[in-house]
PDB file of N, CA, C and O in Angstrom:
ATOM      1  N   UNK A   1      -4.960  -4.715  25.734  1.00  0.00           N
ATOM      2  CA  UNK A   1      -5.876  -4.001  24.860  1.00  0.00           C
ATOM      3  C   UNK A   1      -6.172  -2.653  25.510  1.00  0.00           C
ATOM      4  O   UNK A   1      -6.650  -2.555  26.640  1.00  0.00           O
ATOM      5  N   UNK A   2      -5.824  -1.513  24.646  1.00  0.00           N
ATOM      6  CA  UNK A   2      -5.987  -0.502  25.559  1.00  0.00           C
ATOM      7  C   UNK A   2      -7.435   0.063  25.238  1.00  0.00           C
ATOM      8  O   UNK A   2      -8.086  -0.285  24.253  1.00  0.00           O
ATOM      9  N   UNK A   3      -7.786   0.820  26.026  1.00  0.00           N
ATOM     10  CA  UNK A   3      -8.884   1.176  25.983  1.00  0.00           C
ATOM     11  C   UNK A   3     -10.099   2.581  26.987  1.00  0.00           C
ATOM     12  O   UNK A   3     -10.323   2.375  28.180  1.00  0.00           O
ATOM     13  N   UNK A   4     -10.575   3.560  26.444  1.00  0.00           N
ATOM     14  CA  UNK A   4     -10.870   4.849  27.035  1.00  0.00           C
ATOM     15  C   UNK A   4     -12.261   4.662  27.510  1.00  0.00           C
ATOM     16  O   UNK A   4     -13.002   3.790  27.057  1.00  0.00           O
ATOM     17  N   UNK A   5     -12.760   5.918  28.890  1.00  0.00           N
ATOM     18  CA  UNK A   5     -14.085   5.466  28.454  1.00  0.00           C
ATOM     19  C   UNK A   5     -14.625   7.440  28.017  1.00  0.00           C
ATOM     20  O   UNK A   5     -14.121   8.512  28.349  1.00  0.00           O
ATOM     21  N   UNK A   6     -15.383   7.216  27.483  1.00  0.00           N
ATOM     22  CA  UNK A   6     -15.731   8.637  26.587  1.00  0.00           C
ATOM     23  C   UNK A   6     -17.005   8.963  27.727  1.00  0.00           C
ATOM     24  O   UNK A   6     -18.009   8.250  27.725  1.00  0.00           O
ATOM     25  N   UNK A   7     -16.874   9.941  28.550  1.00  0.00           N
ATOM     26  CA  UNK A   7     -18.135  10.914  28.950  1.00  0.00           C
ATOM     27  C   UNK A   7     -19.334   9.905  29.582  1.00  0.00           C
ATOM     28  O   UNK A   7     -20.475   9.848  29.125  1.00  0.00           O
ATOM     29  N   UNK A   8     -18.877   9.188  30.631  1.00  0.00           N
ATOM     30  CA  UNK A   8     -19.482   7.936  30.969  1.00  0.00           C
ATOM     31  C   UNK A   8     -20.513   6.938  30.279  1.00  0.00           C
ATOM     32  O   UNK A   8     -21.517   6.365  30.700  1.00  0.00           O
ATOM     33  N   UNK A   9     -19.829   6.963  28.993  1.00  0.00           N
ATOM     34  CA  UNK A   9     -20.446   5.724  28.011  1.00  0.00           C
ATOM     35  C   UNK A   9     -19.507   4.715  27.452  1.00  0.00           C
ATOM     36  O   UNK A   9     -18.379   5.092  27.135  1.00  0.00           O
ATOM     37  N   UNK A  10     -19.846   3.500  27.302  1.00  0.00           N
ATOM     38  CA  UNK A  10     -19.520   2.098  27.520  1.00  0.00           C
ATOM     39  C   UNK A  10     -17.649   2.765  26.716  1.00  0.00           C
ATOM     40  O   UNK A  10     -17.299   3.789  26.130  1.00  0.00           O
ATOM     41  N   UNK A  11     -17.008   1.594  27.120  1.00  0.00           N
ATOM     42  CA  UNK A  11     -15.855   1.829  26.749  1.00  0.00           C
ATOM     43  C   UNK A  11     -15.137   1.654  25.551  1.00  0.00           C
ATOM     44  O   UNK A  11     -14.983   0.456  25.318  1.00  0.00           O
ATOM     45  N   UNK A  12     -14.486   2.619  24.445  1.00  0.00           N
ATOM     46  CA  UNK A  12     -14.014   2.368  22.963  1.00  0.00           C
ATOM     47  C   UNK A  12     -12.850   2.283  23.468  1.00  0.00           C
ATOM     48  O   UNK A  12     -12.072   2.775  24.285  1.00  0.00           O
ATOM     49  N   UNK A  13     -13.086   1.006  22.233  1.00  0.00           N
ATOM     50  CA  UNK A  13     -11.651   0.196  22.264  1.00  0.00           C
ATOM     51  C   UNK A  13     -10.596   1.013  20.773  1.00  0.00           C
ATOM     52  O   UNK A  13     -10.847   1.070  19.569  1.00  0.00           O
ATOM     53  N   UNK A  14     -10.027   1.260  21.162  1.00  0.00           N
ATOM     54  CA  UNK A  14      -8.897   1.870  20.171  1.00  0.00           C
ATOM     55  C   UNK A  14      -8.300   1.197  18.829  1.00  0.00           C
ATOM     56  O   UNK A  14      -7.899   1.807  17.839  1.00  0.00           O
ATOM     57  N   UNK A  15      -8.343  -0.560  19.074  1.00  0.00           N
ATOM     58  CA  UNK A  15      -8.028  -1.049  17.890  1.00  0.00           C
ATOM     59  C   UNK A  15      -9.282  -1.014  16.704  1.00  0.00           C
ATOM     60  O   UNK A  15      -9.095  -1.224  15.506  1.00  0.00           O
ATOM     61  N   UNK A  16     -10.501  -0.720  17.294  1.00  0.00           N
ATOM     62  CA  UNK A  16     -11.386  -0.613  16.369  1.00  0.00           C
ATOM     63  C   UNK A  16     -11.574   1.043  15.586  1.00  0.00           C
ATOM     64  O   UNK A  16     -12.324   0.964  14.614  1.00  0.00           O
ATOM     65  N   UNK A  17     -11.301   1.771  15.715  1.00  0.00           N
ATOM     66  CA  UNK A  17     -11.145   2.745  15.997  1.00  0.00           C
ATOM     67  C   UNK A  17     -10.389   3.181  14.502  1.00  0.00           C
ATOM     68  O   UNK A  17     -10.355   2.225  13.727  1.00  0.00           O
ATOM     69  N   UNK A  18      -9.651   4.714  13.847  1.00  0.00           N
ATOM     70  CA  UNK A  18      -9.294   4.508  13.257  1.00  0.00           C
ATOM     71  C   UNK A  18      -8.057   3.988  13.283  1.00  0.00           C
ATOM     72  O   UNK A  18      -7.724   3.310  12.311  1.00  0.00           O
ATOM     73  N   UNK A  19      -7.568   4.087  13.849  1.00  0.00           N
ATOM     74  CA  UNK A  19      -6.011   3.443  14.359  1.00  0.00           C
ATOM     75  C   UNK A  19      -5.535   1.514  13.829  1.00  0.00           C
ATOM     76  O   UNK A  19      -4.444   1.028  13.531  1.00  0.00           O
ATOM     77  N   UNK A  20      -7.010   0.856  13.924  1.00  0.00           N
ATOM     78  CA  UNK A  20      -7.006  -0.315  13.367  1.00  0.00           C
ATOM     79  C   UNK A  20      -7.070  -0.487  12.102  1.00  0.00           C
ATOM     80  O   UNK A  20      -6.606  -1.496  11.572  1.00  0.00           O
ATOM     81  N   UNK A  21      -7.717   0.577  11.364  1.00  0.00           N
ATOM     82  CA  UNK A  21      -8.223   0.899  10.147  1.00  0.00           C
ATOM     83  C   UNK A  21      -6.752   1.357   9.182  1.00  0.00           C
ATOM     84  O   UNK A  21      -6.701   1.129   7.974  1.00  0.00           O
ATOM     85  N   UNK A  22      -6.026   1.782   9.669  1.00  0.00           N
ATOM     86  CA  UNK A  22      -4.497   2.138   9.272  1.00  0.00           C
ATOM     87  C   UNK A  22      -3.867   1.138   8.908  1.00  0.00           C
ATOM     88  O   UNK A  22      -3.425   0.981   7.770  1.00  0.00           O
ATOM     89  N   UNK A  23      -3.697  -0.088  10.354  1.00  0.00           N
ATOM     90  CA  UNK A  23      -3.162  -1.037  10.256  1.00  0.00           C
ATOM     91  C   UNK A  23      -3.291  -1.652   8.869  1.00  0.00           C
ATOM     92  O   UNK A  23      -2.408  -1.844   8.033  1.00  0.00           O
ATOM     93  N   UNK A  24      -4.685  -1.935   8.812  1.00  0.00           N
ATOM     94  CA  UNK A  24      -5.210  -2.896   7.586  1.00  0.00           C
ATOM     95  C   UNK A  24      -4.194  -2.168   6.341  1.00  0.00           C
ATOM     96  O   UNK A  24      -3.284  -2.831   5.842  1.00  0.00           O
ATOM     97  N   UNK A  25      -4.527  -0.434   5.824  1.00  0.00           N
ATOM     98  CA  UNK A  25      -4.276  -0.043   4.808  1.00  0.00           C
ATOM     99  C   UNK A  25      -2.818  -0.385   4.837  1.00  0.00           C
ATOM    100  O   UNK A  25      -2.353  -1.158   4.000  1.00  0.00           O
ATOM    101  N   UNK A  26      -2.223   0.057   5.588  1.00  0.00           N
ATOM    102  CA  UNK A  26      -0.353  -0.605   6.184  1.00  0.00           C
ATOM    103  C   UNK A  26      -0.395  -1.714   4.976  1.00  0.00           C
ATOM    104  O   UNK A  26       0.014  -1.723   3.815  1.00  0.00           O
ATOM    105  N   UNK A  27      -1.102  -2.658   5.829  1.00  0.00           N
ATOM    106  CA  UNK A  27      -0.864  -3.970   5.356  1.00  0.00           C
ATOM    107  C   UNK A  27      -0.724  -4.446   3.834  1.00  0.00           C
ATOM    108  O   UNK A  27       0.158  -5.083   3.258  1.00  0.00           O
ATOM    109  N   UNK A  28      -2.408  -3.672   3.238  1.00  0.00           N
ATOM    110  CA  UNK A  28      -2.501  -4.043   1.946  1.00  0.00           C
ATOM    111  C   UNK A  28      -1.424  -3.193   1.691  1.00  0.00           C
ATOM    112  O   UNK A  28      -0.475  -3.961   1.532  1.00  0.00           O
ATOM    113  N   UNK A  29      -0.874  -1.595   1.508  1.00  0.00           N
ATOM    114  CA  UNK A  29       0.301  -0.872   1.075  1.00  0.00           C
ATOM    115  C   UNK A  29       1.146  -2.166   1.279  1.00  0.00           C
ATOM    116  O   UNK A  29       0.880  -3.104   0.528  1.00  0.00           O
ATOM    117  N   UNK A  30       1.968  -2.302   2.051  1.00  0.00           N
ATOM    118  CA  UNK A  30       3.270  -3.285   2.051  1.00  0.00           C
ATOM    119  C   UNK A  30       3.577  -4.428   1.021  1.00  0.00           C
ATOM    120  O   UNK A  30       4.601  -4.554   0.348  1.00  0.00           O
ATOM    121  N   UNK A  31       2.454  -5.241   1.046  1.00  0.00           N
ATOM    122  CA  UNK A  31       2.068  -6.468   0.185  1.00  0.00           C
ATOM    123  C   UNK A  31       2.119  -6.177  -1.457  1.00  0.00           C
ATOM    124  O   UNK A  31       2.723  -6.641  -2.423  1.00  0.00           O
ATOM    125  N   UNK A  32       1.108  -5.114  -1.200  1.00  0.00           N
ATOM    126  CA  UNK A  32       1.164  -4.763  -2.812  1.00  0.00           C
ATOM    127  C   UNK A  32       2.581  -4.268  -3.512  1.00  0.00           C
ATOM    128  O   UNK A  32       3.107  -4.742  -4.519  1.00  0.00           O
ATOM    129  N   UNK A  33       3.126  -2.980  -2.536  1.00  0.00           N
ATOM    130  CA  UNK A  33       4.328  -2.604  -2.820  1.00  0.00           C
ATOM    131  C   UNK A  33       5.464  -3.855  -3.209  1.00  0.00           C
ATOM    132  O   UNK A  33       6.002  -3.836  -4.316  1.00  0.00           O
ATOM    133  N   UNK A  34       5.710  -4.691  -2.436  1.00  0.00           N
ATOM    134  CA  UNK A  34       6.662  -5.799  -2.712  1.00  0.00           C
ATOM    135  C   UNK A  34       6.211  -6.826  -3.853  1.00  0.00           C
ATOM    136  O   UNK A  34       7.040  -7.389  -4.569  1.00  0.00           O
ATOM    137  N   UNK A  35       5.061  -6.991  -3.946  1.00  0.00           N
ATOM    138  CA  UNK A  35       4.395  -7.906  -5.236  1.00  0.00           C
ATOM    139  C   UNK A  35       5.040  -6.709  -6.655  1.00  0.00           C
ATOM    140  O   UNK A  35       5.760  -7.115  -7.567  1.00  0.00           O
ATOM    141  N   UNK A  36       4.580  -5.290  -6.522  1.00  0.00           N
ATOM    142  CA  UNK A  36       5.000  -4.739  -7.583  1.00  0.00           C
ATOM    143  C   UNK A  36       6.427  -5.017  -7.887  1.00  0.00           C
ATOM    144  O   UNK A  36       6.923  -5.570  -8.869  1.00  0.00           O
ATOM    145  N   UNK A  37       7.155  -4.346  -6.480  1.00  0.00           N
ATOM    146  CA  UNK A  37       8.763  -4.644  -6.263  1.00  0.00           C
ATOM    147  C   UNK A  37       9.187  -5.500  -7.010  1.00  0.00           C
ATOM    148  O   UNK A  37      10.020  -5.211  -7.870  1.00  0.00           O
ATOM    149  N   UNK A  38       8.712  -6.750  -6.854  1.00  0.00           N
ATOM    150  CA  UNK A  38       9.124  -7.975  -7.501  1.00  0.00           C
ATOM    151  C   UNK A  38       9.146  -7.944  -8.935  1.00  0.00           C
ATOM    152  O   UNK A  38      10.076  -8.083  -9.729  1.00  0.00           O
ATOM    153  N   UNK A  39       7.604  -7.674  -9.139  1.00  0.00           N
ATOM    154  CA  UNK A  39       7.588  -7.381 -10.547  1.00  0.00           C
ATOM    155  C   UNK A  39       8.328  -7.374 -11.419  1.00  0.00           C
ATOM    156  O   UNK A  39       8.622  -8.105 -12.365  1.00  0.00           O
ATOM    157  N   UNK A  40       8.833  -5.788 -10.723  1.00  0.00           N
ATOM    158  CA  UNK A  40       9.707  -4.638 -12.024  1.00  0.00           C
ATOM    159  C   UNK A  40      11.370  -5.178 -11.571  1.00  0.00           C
ATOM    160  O   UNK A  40      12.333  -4.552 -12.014  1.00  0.00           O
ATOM    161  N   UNK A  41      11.577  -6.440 -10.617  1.00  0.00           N
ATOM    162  CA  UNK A  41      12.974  -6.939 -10.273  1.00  0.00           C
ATOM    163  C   UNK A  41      13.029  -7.953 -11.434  1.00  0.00           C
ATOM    164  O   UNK A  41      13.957  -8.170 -12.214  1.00  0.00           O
ATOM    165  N   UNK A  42      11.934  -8.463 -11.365  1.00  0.00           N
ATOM    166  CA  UNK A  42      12.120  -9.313 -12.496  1.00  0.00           C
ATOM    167  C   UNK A  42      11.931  -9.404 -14.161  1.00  0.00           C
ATOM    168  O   UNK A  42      12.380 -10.170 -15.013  1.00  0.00           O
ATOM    169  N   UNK A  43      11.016  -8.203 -14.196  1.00  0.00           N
ATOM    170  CA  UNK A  43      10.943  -7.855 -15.539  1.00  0.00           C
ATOM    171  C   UNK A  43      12.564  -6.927 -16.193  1.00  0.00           C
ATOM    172  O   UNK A  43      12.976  -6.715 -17.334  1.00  0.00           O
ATOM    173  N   UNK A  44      13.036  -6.621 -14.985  1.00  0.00           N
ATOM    174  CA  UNK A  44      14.323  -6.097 -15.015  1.00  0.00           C
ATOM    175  C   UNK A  44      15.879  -6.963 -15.127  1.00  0.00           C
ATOM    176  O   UNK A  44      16.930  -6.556 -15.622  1.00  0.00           O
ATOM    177  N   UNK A  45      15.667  -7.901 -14.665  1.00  0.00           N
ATOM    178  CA  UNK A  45      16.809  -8.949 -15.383  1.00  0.00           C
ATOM    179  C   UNK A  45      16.185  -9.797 -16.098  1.00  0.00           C
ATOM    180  O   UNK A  45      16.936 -10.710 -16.442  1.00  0.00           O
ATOM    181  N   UNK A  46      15.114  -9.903 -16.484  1.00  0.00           N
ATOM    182  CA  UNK A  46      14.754 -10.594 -17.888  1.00  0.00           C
ATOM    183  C   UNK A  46      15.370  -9.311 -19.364  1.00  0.00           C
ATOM    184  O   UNK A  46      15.654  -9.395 -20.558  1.00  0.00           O
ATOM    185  N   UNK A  47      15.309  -8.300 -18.358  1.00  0.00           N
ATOM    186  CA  UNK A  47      15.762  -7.265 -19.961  1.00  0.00           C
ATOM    187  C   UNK A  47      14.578  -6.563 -20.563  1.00  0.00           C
ATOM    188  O   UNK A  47      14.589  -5.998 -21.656  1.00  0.00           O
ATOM    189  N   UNK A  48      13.413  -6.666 -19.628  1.00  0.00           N
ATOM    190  CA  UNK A  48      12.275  -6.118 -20.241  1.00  0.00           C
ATOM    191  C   UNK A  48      11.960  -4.591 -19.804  1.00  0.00           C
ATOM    192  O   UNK A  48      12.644  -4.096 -18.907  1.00  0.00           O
ATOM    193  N   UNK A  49      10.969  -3.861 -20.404  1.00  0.00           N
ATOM    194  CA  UNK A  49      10.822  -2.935 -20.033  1.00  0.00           C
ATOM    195  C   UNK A  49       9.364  -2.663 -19.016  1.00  0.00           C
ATOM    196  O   UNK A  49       8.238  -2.611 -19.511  1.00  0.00           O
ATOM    197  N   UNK A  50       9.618  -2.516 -17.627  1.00  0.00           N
ATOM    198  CA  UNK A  50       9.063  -2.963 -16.496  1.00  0.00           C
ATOM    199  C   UNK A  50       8.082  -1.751 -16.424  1.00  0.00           C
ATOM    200  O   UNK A  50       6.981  -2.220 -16.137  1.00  0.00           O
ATOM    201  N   UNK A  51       7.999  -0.336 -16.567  1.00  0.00           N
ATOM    202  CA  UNK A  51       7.159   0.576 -16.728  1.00  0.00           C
ATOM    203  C   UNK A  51       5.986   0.334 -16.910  1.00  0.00           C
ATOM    204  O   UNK A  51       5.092   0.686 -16.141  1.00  0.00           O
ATOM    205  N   UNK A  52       5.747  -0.626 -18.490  1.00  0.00           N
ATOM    206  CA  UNK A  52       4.914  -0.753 -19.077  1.00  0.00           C
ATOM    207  C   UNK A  52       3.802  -1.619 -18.520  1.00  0.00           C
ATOM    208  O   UNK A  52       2.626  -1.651 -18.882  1.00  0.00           O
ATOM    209  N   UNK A  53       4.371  -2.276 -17.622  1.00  0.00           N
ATOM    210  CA  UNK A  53       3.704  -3.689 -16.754  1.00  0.00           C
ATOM    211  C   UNK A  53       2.997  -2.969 -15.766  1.00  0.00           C
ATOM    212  O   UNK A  53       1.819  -3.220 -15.512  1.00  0.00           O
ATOM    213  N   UNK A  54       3.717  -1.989 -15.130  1.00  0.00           N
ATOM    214  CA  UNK A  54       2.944  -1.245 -13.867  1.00  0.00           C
ATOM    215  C   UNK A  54       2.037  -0.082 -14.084  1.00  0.00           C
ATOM    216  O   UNK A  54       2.441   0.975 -14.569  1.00  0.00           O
ATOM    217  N   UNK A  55       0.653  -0.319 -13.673  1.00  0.00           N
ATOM    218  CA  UNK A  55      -0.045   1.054 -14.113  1.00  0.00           C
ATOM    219  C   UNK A  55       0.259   2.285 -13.481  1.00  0.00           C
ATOM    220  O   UNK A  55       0.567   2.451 -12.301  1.00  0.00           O
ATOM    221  N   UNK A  56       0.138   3.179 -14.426  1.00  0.00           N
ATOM    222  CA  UNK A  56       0.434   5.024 -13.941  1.00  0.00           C
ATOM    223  C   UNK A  56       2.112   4.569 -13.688  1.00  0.00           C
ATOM    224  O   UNK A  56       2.541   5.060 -12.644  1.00  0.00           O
ATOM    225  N   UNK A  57       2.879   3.935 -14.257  1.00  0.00           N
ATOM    226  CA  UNK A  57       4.372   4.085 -13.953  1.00  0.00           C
ATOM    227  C   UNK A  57       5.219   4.050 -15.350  1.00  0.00           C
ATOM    228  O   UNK A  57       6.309   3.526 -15.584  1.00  0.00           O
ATOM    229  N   UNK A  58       4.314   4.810 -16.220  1.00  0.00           N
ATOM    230  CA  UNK A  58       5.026   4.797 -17.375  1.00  0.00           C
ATOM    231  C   UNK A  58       5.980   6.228 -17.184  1.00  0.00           C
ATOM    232  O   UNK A  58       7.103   5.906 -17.572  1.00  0.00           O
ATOM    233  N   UNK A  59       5.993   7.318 -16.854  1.00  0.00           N
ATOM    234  CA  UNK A  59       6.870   8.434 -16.610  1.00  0.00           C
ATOM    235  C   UNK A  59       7.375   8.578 -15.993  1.00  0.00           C
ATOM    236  O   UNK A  59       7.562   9.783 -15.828  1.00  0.00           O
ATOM    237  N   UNK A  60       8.220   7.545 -14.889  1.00  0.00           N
ATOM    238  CA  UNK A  60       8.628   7.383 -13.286  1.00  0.00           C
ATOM    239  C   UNK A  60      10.404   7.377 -13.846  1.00  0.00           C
ATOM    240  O   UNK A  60      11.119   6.886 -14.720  1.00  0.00           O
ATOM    241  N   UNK A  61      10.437   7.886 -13.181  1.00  0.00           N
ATOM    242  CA  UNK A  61      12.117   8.004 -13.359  1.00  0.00           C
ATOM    243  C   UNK A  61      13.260   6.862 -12.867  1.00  0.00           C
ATOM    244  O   UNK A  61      14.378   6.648 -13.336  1.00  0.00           O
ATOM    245  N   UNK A  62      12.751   6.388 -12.053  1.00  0.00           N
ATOM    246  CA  UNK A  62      13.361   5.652 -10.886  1.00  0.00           C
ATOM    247  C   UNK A  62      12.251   4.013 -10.516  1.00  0.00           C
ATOM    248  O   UNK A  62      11.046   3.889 -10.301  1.00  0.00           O
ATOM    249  N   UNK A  63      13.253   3.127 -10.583  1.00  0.00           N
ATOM    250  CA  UNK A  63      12.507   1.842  -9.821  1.00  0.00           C
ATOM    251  C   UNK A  63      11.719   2.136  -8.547  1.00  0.00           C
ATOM    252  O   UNK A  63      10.512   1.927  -8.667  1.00  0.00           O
ATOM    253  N   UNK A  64      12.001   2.437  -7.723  1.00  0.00           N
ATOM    254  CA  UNK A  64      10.997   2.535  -6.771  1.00  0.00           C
ATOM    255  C   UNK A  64      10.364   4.227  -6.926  1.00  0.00           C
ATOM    256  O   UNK A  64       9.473   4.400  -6.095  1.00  0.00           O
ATOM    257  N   UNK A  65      10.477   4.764  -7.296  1.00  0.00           N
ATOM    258  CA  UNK A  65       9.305   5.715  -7.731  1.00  0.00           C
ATOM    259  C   UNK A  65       8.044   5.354  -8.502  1.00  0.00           C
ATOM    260  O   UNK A  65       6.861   5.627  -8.298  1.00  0.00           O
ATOM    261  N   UNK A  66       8.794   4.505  -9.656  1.00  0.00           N
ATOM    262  CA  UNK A  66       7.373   3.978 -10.446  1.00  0.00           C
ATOM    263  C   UNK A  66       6.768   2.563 -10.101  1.00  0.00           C
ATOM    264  O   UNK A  66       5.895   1.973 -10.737  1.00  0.00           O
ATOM    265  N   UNK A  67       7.460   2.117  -8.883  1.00  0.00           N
ATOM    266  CA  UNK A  67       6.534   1.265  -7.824  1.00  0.00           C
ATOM    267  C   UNK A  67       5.648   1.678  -7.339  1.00  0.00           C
ATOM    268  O   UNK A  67       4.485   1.296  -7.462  1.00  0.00           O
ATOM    269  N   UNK A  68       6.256   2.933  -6.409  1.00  0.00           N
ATOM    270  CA  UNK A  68       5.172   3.598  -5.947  1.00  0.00           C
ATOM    271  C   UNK A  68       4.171   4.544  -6.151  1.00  0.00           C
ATOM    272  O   UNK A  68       3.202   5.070  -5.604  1.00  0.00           O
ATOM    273  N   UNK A  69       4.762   4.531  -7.077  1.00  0.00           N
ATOM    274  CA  UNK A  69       3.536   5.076  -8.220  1.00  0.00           C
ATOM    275  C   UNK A  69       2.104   4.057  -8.628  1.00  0.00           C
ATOM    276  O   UNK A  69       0.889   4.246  -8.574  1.00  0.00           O
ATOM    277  N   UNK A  70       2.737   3.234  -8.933  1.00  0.00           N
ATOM    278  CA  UNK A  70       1.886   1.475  -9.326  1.00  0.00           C
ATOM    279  C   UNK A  70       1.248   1.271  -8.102  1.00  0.00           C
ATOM    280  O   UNK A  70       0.131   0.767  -8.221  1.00  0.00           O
ATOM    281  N   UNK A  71       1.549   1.466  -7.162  1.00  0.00           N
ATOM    282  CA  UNK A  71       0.941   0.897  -5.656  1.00  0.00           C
ATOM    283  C   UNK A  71      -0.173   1.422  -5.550  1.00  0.00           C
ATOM    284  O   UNK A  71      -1.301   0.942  -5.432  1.00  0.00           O
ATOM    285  N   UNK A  72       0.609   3.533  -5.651  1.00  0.00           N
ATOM    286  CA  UNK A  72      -1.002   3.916  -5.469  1.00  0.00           C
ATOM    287  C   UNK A  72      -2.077   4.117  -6.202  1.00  0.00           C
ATOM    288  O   UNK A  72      -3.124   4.639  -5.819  1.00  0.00           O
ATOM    289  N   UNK A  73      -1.738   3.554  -7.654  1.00  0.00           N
ATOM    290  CA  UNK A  73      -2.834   4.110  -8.383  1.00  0.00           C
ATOM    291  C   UNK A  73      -4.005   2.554  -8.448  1.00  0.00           C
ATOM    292  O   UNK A  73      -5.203   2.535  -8.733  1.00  0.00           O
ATOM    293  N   UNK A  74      -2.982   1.261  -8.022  1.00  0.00           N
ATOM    294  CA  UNK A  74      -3.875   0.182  -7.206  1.00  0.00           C
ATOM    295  C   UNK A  74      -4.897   0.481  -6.511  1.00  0.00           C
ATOM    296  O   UNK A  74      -6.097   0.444  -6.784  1.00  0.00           O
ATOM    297  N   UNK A  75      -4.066   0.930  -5.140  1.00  0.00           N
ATOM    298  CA  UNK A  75      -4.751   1.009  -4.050  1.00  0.00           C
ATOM    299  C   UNK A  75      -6.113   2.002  -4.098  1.00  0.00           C
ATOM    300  O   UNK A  75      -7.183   1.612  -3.631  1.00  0.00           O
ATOM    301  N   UNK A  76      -5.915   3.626  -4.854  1.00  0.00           N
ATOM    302  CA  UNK A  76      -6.700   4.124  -4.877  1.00  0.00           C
ATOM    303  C   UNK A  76      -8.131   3.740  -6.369  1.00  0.00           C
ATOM    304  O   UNK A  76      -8.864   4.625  -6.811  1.00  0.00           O
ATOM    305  N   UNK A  77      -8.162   2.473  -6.774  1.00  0.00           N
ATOM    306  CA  UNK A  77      -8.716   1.672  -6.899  1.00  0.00           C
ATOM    307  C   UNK A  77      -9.659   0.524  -6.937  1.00  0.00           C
ATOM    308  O   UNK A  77     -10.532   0.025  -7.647  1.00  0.00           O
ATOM    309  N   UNK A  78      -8.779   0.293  -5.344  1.00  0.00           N
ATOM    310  CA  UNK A  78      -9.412  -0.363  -4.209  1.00  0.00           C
ATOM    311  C   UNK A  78     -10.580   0.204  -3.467  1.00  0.00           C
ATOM    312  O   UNK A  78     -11.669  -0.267  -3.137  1.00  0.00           O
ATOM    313  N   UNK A  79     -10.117   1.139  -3.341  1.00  0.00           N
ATOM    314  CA  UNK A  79     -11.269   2.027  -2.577  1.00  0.00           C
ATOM    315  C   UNK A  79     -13.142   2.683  -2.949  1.00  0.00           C
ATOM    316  O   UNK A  79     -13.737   3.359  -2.110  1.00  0.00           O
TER     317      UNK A  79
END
């Protein structure tokens, strides 16, 4: 665990820090991204039209553009 000490006061730990705070967003990004992924894989050999399923990914040109499109308009959501 690494860890600094700031101007001789008690010592911050770095995973708390924003650096841990990343991790988390990482996390939910990844998860969500592949849940969408899936999605539009499968609304895509069913023959359907997968756009419509993902929000803010109706003008996306590309499968993984209008994933990631869908991800972030989730995530910034979330927040």
């Amino acid at each position: 665990m690494a860890q600094d000490t700031v101007a001789g006061h008690r010592p911050v730990h770095r995973e708390n820090t924003v650096g841990g705070s990343l991790k988390g967003f990482h996390g939910i990004y990844v998860v969500t991204f592949i849940a969408f992924l899936l999605l539009a894989l499968a609304s895509l050999l069913c023959l359907q039209n997968w756009r419509s399923l993902l929000p803010g990914a109706e003008g996306a040109r590309s499968m993984l553009d209008g994933v990631r499109t869908a991800v972030y308009t989730v995530i910034s959501q979330l927040s």
